[in-house]
N, C-alpha and C positions, 0 to 999 in steps of 0.2 A: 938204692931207693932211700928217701931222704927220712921216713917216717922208720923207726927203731921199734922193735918192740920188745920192750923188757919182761915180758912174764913168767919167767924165769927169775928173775929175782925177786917178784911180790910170790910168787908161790914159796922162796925160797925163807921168806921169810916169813911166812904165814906157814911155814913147818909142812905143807902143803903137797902132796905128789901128785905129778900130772896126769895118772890114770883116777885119782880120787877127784880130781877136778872136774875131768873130763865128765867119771859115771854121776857127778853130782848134777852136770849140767846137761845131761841126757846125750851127749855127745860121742863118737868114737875119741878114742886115742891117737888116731891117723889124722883128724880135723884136726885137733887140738896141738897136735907137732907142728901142721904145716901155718896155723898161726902162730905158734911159738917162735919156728924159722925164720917169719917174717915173709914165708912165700905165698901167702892169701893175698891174694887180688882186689879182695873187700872185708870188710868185716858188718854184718850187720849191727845194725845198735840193741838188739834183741840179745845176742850172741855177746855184745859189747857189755850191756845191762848182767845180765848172767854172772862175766867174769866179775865186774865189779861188786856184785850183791855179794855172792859167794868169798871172794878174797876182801871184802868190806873195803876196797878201797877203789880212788877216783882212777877214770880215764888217763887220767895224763902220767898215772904212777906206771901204768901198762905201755902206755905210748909215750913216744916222744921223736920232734921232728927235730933234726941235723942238716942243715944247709949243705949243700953240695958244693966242692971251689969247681 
């Protein structure tokens, strides 16, 4: 898949662990991996807004798109 998601390294530098994440954003620990992995199918912008508020930083720090050859 061509979209990347880095959240693992804004958590990593926001000193950040992904279960403090998760219970900040009322979410499980199981959601929060399989976005981490990149194997979410969608992301809402609710869930999107969240990460962004919470780790103070933009969309594009979390995502990013990679052209496929």
């Amino acid at each position: 898949m061509p979209i990347i998601i880095n959240l693992d390294v804004m958590l990593a530098k926001r000193k950040m662990r992904s279960n403090e994440l998760a219970e900040r954003m009322g979410i499980t620990t199981a959601n929060l991996s399989i976005l981490k992995t990149g194997k979410a199918k969608a992301v809402r912008f609710s869930t999107l807004e969240a990460i962004c508020e919470i780790l103070e930083c933009q969309p594009g720090d979390i995502m990013e798109f990679v052209k496929e050859e």
